[in-house]
PLY file of the C-alpha trace (Angstrom):
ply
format ascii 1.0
element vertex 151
property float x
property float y
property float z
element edge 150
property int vertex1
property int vertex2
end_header
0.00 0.00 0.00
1.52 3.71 -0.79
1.20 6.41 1.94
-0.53 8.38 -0.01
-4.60 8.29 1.03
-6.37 6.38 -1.21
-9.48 8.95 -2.24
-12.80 7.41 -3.76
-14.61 9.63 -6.62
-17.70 8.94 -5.45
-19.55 11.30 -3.19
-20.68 10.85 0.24
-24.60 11.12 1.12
-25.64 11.45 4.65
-29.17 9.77 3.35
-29.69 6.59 4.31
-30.01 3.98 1.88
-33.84 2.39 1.06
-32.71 -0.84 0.32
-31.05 -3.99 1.93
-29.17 -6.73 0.03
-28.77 -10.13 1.94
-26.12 -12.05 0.14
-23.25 -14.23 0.55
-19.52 -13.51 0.97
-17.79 -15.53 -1.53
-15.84 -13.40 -3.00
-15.45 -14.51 -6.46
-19.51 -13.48 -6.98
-18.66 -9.77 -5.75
-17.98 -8.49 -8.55
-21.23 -9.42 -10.65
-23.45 -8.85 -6.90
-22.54 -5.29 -7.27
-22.73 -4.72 -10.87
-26.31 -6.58 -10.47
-27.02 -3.96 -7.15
-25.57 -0.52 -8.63
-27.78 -1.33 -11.96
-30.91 -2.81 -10.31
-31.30 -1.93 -6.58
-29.86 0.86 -6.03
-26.04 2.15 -6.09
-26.26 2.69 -2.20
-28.16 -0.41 -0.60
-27.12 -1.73 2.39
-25.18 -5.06 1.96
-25.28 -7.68 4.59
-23.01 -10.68 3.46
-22.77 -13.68 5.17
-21.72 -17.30 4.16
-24.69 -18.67 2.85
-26.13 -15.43 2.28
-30.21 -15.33 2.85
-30.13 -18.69 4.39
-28.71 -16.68 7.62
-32.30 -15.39 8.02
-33.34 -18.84 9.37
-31.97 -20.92 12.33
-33.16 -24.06 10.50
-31.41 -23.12 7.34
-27.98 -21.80 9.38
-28.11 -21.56 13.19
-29.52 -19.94 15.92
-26.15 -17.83 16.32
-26.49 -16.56 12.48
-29.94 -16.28 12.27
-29.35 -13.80 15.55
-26.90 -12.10 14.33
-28.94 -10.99 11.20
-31.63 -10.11 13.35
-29.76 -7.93 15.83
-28.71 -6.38 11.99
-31.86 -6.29 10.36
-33.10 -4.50 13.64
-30.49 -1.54 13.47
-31.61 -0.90 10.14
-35.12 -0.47 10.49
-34.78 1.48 13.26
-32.04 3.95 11.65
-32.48 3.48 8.00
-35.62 4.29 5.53
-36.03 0.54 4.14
-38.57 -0.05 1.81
-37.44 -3.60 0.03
-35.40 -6.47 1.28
-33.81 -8.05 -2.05
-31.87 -11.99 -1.39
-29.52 -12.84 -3.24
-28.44 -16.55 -3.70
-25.63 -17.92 -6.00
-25.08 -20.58 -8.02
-22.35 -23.61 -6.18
-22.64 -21.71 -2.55
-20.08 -23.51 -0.42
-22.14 -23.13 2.41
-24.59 -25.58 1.15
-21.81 -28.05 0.03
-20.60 -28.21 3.58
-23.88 -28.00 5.02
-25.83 -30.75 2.94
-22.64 -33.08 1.74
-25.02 -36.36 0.83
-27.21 -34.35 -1.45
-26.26 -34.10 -5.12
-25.69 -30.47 -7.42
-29.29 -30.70 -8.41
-30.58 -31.64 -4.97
-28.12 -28.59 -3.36
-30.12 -26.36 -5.31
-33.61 -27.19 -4.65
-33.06 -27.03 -0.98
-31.31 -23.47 -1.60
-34.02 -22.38 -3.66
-36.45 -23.70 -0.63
-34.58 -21.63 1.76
-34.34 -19.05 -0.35
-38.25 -18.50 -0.40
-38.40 -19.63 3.11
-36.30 -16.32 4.30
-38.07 -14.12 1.91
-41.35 -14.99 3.70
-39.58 -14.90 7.53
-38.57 -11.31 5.96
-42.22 -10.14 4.81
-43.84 -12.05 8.20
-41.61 -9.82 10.56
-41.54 -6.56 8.21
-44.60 -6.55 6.24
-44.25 -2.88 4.80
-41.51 -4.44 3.30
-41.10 -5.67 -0.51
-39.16 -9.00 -0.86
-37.40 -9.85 -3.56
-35.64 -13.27 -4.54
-32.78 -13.63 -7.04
-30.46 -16.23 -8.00
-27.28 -15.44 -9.61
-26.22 -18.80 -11.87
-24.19 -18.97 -15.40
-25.57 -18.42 -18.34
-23.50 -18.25 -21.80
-20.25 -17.44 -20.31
-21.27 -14.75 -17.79
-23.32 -14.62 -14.78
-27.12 -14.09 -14.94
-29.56 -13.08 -12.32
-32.67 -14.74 -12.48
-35.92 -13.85 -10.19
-36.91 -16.92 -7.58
-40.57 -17.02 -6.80
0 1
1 2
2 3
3 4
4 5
5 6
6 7
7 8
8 9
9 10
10 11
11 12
12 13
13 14
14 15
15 16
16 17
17 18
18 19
19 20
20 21
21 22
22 23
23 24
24 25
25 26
26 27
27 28
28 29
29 30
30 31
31 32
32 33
33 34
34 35
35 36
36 37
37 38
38 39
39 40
40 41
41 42
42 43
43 44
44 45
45 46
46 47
47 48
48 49
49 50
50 51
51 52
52 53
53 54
54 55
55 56
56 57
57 58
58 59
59 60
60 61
61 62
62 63
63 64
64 65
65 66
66 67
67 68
68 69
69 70
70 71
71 72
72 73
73 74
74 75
75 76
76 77
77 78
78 79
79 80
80 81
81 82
82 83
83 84
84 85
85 86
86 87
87 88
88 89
89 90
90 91
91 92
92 93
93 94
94 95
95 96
96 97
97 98
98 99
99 100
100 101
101 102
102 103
103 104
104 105
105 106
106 107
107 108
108 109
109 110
110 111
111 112
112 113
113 114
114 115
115 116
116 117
117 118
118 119
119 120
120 121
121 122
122 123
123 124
124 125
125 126
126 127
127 128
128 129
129 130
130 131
131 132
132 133
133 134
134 135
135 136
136 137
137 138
138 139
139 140
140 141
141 142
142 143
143 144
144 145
145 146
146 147
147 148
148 149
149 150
C-alpha cells in the first residue's frame, strides 16, 4: 500500500439507503453482486453478506447464532435506515450448502437453496410486512453470470 490516502470519486450522502441486500460472501460473486445492485437496486443499498447469504435469516437453514446475528442487523436498520425492500440474493455452487448438505447431489443442493431461499423471503415479509421482498439467484448463463428472479 503507498502512503498516499487512497481517495474514492464517489460522493458521500448522509441519506440513508432504502434498500437492503442479503447475500453471501464468496468473494469470487462480488464483482457481478454489485454490478447486479448498482444497476438494479440501487447504487447505495445496504449489503449484509454472510456465508450462505439469505439462508442466515433462518436458524433451520444456518443456526440460531447466524440467524441472531442478522436479526440484531436487520433491527439496526429499520430502526435507523428508511427501508422499503429487502432483495436476497443466492448464488449458483454456494459452499455453504456443500458443507452443510454433503449427501445431497448439485441438483438436490439447489432445490433445498431455492427452498430456503423463499423460506427467508417470507420470515422477511412475516416480521416486516411494509416491506417488498425480492428473490434472485445469480447462476451462469452463456459465459457470464445471470440473475434470475426466484418465486
Amino acid at each position: 500500500m503507498t502512503e498516499e490516502l487512497f481517495r474514492a470519486q464517489r460522493p458521500w450522502s448522509a441519506k440513508r439507503p432504502s434498500k437492503l441486500v442479503v447475500c453471501c460472501s464468496d468473494g469470487r460473486w462480488h464483482g457481478q453482486i454489485q454490478e447486479f445492485v448498482a444497476k438494479e437496486v440501487d447504487h447505495r443499498s445496504d449489503m449484509f453478506a454472510v456465508p450462505g447469504g439469505p439462508a442466515v435469516i433462518d436458524a433451520m437453514s444456518s443456526s440460531y447464532e447466524e440467524s441472531k446475528i442478522f436479526d440484531n442487523g436487520m433491527h439496526l436498520f429499520v430502526q435507523y435506515h428508511n427501508l422499503d425492500s429487502v432483495w436476497l440474493i443466492s448464488h449458483h455452487d454456494c459452499a455453504f450448502y456443500r458443507v452443510r448438505y454433503p449427501d445431497l447431489d448439485d441438483t438436490q443442493r439447489l432445490t433445498r437453496q431455492r427452498e430456503d431461499l423463499l423460506r427467508a423471503a417470507r420470515l422477511v415479509k412475516a416480521r416486516y410486512p411494509e416491506f417488498e421482498v425480492k428473490c434472485m439467484h445469480a447462476t451462469f448463463h452463456e459465459g457470464m453470470v445471470a440473475f434470475e428472479p426466484v418465486e
